[in-house]
Backbone as CSV, one residue per row, in Angstrom:
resi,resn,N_x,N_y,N_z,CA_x,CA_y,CA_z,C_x,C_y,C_z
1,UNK,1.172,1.853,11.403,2.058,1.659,10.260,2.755,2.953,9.858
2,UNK,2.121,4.013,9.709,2.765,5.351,9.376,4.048,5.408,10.280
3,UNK,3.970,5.174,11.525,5.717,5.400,12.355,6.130,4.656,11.860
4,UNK,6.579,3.205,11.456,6.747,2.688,11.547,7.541,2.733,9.716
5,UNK,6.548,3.606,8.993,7.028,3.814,7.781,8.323,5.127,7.866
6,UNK,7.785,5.917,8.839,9.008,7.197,9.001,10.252,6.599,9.599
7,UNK,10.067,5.419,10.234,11.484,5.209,10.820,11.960,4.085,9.920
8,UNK,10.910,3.362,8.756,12.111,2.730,7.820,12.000,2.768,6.621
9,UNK,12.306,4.175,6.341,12.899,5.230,5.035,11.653,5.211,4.248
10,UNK,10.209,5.402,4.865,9.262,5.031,3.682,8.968,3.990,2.898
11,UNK,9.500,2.666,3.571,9.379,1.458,3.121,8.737,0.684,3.897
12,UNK,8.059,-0.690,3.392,7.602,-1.710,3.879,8.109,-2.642,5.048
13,UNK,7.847,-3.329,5.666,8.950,-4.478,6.549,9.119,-5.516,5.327
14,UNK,8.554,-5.672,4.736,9.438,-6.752,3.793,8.732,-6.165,1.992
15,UNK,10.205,-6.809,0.746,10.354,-6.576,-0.566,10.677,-7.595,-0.823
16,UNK,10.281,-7.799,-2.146,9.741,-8.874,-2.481,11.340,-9.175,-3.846
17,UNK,11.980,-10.083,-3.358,13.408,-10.926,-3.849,12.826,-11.268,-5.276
18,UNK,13.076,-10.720,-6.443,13.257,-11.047,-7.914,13.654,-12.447,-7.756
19,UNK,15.094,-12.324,-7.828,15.805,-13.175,-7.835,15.504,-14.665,-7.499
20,UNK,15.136,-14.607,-6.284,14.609,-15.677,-5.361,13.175,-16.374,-5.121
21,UNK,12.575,-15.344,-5.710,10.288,-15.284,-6.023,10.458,-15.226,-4.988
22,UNK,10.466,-14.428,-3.838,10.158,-14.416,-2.731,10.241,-13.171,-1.689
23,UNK,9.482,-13.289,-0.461,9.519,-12.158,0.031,10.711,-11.879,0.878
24,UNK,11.336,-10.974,1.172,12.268,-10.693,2.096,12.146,-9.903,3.220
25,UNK,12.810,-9.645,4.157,12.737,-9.140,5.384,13.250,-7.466,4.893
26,UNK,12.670,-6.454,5.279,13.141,-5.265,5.008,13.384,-3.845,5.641
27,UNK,13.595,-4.476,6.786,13.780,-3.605,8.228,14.769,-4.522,9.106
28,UNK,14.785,-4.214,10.638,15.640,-4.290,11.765,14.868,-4.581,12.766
29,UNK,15.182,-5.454,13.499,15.181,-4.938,15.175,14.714,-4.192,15.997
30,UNK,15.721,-3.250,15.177,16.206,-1.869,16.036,15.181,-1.374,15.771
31,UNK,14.861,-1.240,14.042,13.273,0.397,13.716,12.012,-0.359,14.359
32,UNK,11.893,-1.513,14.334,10.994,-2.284,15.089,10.765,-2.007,16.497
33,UNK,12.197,-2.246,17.314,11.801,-1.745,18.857,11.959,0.125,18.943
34,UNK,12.285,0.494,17.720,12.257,2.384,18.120,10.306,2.448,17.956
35,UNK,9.568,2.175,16.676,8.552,2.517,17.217,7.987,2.024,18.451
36,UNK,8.079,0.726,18.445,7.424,-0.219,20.053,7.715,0.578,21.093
37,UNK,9.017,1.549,21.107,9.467,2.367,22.277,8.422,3.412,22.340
38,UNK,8.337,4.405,21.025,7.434,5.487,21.042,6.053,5.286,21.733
39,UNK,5.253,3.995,21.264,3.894,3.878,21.719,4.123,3.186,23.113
40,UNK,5.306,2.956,24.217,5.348,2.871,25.319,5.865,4.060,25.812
41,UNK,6.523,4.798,25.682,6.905,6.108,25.566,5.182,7.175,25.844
42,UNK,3.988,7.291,24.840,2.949,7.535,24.867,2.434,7.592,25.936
43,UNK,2.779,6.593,26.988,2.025,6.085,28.279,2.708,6.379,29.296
44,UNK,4.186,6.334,28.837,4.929,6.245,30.202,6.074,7.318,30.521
45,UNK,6.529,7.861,29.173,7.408,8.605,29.287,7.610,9.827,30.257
46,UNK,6.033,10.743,30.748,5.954,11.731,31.242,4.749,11.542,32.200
47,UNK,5.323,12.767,33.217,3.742,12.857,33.797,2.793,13.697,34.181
48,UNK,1.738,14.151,33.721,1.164,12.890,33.646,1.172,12.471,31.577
49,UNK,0.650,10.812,31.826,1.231,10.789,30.366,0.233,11.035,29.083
50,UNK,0.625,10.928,27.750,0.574,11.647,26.931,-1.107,10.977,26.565
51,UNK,-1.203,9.744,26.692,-2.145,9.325,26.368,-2.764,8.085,28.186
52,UNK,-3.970,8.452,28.293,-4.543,7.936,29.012,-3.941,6.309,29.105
53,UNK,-4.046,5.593,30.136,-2.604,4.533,30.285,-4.538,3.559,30.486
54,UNK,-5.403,3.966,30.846,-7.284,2.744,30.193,-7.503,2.815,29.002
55,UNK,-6.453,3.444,28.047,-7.527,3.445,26.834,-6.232,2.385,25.803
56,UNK,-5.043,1.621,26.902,-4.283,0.674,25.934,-5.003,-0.403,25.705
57,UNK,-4.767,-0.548,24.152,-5.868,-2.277,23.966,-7.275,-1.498,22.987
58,UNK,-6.922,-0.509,23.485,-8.914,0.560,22.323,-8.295,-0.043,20.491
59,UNK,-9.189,-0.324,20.172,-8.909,-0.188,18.863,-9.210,1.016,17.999
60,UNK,-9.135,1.136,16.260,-9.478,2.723,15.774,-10.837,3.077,15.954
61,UNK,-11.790,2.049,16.395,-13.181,3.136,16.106,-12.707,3.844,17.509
62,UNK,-12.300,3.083,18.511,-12.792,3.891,19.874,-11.832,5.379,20.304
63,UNK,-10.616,5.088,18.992,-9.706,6.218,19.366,-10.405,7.467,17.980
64,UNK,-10.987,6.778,17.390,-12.057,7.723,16.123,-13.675,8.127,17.188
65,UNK,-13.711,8.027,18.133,-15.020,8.343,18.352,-14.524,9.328,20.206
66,UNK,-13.666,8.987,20.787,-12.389,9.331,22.089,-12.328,10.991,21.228
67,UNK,-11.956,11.468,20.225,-11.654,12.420,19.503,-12.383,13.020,18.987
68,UNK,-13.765,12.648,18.476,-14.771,13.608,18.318,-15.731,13.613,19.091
69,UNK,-15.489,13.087,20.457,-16.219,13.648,21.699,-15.460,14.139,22.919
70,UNK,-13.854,14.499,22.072,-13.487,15.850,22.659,-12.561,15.352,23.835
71,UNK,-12.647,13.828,24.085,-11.465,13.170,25.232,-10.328,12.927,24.612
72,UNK,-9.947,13.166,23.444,-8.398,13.407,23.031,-8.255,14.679,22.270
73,UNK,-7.106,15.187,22.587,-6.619,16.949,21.985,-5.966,16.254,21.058
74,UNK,-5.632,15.217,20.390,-5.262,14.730,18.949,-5.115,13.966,18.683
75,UNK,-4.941,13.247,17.569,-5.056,11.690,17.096,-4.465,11.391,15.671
76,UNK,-3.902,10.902,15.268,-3.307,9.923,14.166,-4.387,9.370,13.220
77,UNK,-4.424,10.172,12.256,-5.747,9.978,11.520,-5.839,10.258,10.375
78,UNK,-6.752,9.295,9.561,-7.070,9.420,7.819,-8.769,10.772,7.944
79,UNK,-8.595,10.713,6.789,-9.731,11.795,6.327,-11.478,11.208,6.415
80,UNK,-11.095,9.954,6.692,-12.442,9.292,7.010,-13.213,9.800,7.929
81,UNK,-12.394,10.443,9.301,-13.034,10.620,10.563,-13.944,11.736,10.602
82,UNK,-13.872,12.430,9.133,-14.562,13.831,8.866,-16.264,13.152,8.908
83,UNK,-16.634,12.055,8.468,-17.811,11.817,8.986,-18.851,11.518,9.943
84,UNK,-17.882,11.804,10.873,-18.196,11.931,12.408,-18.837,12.861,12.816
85,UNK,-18.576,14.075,11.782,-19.278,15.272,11.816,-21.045,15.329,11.813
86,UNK,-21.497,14.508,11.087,-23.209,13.838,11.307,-23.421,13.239,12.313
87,UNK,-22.600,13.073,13.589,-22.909,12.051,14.802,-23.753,13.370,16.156
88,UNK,-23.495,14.620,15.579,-23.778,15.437,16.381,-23.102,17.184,16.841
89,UNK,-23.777,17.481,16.943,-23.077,19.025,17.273,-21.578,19.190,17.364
90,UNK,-21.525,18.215,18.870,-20.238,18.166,19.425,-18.786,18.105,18.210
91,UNK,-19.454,16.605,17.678,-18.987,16.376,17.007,-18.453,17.110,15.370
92,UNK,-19.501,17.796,15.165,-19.549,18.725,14.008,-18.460,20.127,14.550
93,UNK,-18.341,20.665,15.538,-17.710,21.324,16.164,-16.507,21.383,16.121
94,UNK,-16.247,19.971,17.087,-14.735,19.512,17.063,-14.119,19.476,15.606
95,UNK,-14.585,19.020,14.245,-14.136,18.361,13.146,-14.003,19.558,12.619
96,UNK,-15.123,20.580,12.251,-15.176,22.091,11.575,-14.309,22.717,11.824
97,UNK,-14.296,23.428,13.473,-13.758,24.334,13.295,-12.765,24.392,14.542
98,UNK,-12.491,23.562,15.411,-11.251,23.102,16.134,-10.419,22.276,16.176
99,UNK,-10.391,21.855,14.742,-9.197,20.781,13.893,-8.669,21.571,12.751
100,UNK,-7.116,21.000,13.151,-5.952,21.339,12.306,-5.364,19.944,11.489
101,UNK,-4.649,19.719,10.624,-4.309,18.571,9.754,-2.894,19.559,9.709
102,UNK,-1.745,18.073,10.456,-0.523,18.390,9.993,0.256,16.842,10.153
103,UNK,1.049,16.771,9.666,2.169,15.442,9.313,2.349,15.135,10.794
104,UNK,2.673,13.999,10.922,2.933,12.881,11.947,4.143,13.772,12.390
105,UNK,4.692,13.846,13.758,5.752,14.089,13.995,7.366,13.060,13.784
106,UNK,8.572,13.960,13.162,9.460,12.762,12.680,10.415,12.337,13.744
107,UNK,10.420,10.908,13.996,11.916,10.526,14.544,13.196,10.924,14.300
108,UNK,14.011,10.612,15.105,15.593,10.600,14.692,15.448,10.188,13.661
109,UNK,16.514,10.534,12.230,16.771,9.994,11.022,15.531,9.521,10.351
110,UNK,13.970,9.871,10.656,13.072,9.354,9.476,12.961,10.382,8.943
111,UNK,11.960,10.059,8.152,11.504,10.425,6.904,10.055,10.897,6.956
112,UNK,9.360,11.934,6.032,8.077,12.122,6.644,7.443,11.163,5.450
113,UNK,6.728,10.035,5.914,5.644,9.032,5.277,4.245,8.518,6.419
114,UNK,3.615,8.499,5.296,2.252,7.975,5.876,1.663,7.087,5.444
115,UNK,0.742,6.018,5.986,0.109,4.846,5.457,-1.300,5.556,4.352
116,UNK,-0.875,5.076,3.276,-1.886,5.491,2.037,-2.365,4.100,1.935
117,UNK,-4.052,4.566,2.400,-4.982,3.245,1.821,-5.288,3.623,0.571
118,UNK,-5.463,2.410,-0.105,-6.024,2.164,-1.522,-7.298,1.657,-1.375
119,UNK,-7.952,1.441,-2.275,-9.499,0.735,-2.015,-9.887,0.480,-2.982
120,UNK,-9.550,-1.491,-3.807,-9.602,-1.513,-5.157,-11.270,-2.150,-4.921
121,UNK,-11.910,-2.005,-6.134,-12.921,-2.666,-6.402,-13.202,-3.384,-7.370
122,UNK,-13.101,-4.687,-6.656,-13.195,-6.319,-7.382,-14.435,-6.592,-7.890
123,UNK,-14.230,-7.562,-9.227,-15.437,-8.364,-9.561,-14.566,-10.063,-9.169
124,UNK,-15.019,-11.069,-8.675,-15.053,-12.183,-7.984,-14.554,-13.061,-9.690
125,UNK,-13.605,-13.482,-9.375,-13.220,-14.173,-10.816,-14.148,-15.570,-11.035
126,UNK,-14.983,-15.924,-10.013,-15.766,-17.613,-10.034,-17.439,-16.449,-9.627
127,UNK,-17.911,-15.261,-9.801,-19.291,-14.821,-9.759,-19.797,-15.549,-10.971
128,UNK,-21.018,-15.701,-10.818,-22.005,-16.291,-11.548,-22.815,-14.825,-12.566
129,UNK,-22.667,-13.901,-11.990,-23.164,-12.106,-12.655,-22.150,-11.580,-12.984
130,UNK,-21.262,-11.640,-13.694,-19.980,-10.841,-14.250,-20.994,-9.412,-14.359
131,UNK,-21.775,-9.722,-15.452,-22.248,-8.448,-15.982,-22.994,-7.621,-15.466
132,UNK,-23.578,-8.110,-14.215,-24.277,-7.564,-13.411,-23.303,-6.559,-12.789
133,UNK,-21.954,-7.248,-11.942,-21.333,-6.675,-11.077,-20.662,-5.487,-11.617
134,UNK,-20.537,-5.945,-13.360,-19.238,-4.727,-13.971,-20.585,-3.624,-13.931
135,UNK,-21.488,-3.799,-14.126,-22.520,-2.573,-13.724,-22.517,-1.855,-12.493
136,UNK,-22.540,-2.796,-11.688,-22.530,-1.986,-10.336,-21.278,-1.251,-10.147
137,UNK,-20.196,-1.963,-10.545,-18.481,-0.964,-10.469,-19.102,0.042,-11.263
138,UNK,-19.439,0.257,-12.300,-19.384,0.960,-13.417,-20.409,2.251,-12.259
139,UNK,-21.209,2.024,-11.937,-22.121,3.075,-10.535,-21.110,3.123,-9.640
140,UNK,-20.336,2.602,-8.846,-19.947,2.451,-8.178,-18.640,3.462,-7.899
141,UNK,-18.342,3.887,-9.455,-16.760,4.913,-9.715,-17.336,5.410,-10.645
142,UNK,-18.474,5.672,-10.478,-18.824,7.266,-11.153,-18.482,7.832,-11.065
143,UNK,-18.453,9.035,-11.580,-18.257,10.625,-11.298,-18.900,10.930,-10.328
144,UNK,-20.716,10.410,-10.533,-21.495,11.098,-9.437,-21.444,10.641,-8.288
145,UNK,-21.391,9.264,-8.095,-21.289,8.464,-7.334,-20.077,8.875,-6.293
146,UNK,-19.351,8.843,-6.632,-17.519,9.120,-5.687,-17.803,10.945,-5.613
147,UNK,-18.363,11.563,-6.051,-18.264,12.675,-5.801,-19.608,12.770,-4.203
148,UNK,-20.526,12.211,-4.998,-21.284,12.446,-3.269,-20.702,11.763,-2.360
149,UNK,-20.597,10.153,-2.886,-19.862,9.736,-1.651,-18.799,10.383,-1.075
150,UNK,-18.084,10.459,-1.411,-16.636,11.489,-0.610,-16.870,12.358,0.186
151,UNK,-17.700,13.113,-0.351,-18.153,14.363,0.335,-18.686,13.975,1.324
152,UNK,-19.679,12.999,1.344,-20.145,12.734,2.525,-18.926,12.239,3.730
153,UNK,-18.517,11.422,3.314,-17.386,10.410,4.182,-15.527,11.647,4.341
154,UNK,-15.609,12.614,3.332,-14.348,13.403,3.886,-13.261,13.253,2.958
155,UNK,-13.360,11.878,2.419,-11.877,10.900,1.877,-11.685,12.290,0.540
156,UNK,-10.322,11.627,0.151,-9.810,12.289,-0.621,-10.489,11.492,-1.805
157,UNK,-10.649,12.060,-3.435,-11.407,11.205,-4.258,-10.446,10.782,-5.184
158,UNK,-10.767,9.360,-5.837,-9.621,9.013,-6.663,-9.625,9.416,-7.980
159,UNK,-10.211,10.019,-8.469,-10.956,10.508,-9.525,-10.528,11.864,-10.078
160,UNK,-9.792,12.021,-10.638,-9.573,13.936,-10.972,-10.431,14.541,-11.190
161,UNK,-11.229,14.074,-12.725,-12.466,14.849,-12.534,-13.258,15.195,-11.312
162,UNK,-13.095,14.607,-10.192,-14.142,14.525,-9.179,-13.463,15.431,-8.308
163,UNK,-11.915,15.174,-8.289,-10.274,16.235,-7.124,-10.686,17.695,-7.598
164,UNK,-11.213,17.886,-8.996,-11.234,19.073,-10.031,-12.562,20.116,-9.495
165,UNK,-13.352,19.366,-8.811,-14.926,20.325,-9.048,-14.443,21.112,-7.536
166,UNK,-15.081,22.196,-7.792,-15.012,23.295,-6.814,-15.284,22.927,-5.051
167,UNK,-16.189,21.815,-4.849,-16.316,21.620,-3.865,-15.173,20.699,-2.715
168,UNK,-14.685,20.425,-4.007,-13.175,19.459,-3.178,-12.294,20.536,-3.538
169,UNK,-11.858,20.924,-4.536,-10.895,21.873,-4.952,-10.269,22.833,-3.934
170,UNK,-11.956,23.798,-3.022,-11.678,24.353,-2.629,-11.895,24.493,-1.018
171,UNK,-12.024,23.145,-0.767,-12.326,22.680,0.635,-10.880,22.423,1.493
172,UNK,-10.786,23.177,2.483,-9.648,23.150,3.333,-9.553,21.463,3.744
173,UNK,-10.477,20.806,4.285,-10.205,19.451,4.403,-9.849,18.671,3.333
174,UNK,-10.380,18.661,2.512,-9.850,18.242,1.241,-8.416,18.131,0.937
175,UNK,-8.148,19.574,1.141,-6.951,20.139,0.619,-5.349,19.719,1.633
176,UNK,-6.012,19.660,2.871,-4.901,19.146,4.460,-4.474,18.105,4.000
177,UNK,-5.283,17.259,3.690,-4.801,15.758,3.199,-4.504,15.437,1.830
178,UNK,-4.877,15.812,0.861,-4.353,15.610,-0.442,-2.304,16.218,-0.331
179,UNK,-2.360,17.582,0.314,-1.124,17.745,0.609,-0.125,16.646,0.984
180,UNK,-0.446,15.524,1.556,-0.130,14.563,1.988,0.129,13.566,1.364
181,UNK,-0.515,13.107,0.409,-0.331,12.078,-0.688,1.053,11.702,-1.037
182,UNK,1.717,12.937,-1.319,3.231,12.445,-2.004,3.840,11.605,-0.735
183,UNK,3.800,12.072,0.561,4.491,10.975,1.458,4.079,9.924,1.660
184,UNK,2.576,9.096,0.813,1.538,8.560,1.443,2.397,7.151,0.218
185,UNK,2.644,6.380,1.620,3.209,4.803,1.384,2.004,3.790,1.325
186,UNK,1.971,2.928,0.289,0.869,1.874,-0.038,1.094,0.249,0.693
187,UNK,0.492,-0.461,1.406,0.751,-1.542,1.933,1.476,-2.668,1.021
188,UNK,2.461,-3.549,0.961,2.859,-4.177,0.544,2.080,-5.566,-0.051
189,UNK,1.918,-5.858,-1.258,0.576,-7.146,-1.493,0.946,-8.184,-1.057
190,UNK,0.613,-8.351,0.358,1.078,-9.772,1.088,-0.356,-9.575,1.613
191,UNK,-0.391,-11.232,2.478,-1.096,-11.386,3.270,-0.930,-10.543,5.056
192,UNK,-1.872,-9.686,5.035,-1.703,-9.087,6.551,-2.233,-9.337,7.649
193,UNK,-2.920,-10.281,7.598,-3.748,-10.819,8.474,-2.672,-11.240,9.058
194,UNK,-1.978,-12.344,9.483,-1.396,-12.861,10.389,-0.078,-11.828,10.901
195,UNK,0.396,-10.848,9.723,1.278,-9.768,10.082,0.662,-9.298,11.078
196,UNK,-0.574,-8.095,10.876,-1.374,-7.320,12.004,-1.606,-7.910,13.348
197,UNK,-1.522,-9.220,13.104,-1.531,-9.838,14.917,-0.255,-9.988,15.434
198,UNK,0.870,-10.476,14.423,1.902,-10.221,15.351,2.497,-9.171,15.794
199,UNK,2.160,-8.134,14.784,2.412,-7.047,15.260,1.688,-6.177,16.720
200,UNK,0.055,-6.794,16.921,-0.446,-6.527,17.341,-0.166,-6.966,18.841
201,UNK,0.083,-8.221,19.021,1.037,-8.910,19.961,1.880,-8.200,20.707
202,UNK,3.051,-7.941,19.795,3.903,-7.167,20.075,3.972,-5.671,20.656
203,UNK,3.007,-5.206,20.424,2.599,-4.052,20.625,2.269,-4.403,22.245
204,UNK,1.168,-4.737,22.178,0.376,-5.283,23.400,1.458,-5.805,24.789
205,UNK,2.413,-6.433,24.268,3.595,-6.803,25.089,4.751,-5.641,25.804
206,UNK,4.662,-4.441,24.943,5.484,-3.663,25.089,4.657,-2.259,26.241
207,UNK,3.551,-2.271,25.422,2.719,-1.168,26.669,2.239,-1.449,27.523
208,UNK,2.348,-2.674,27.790,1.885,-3.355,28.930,2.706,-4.221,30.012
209,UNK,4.313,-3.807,29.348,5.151,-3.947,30.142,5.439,-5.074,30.280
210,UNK,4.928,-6.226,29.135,5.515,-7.951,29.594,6.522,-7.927,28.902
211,UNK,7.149,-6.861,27.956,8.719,-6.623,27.656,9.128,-5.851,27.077
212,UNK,10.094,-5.739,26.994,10.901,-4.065,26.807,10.410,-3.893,25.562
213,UNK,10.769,-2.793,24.579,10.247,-2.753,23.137,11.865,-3.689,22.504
214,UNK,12.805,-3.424,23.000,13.935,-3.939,22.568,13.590,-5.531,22.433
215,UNK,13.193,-6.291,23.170,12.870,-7.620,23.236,12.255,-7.570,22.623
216,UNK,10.442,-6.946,22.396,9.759,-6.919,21.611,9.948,-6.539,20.219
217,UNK,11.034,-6.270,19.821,11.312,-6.085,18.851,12.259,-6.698,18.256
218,UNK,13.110,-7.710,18.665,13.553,-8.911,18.033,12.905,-9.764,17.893
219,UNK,11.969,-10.197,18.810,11.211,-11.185,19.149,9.974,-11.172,17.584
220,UNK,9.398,-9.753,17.132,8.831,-9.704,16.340,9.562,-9.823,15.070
221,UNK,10.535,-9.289,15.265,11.633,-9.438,13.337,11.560,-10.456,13.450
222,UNK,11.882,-11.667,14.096,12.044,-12.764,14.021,10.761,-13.630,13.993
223,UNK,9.562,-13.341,14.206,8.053,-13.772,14.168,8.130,-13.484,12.514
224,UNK,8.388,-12.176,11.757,7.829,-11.870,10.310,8.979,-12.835,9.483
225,UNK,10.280,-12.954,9.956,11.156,-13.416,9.015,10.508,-14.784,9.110
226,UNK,10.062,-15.235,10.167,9.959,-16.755,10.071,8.639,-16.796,8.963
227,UNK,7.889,-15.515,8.853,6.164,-15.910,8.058,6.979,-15.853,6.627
228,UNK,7.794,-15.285,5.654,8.760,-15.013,5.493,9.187,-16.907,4.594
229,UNK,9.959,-17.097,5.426,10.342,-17.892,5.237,9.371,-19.362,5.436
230,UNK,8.311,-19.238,5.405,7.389,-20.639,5.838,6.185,-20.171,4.613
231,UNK,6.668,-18.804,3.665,5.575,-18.819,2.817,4.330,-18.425,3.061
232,UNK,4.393,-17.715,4.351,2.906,-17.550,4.596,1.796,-16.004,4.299
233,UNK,2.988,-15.155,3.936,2.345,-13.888,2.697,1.742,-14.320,1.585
């Protein structure tokens, strides 16, 4: 999603029509088959190529675990992967002190943006324990709570008081990625489940050569406009 956000102006594939209550289409074709090109490009463009041409089809743990055992020199990555660092030496190694944190590289005419996860925490509007659960949130976004957790796991904390204490403050990892935030684009509140497969599809079609990214990339505008238009966000 992050390319995909640099090549269309820091925006979503679809915004949501006032006018109309409805969602709209909010990209091209074209920014559609330019990234599909890049991640066939990845494989094929050079030689030898940029990324191993067995590891198309890996999903993120295997390209999160490929990287802290040292079979990729870099990777496209959130601050999560800093807990990889407890998996072992190697691993503690690679993450410490032979990693750098810098922005995605930009396309023609983009923009520098990145996919910013959020991570809300629900109480179930039909639970039978309301009061139970608002307890557990209430532990759950502590101070103390999000401050160890983080630390442990890497993430940036949502919490100021927690951004504020010396140990995030003044932590270079910390600090690589919080830099980042202002470009950091939030997913659009649709349904993504059936998005992520067609996209995923599409993807799959293009590095694997059952069609150009250009095809693959009408073929997909025209997969989202139709979800789009059948209501299915």
């Amino acid at each position: 999603m992050s390319f995909f956000f640099e090549v269309n102006n820091g925006e979503n594939p679809y915004k949501y029509d006032d006018a109309g209550k409805k969602w709209v289409m909010n990209t091209t074709p074209e920014k559609l088959a330019q990234v599909l090109k890049l991640y066939t490009d990845f494989f094929f463009a050079a030689t030898p190529s940029a990324v191993n041409q067995n590891t198309r089809g890996n999903d993120y743990q295997a390209t999160d675990t490929d990287y802290v055992s040292g079979k990729s020199a870099m990777v496209p990555m959130g601050p999560w992967i800093y807990q990889y660092r407890a998996n072992g030496e190697v691993a503690r190694k690679i993450l410490e002190e032979e990693t750098g944190v810098i922005p995605l590289p930009l396309p023609p005419g983009g923009v520098q943006a990145t996919y910013l996860e959020v991570k809300p925490v629900s109480i179930n509007a039909f639970s039978k324990n309301k009061e139970d659960a608002w307890k557990l949130v209430q532990i759950l976004t502590s101070k103390e709570f999000i401050a160890k957790a983080n630390r442990i796991e890497g993430v940036n904390p949502p919490r100021k008081d927690v951004a504020d204490l010396p140990e995030f403050k003044n932590d270079w990892w910390e600090q690589a990625f919080i830099a980042q935030l202002p470009t950091g684009v939030a997913l659009a509140p649709i349904n993504w489940g059936l998005v992520i497969n067609d996209i995923t599809e599409s993807l799959q079609k293009a590095i694997y050569k059952n069609a150009t990214p250009e095809d693959a990339g009408k073929e997909l505008y025209n997969t989202l406009a139709q979800r789009a238009t059948n209501n299915q966000l």
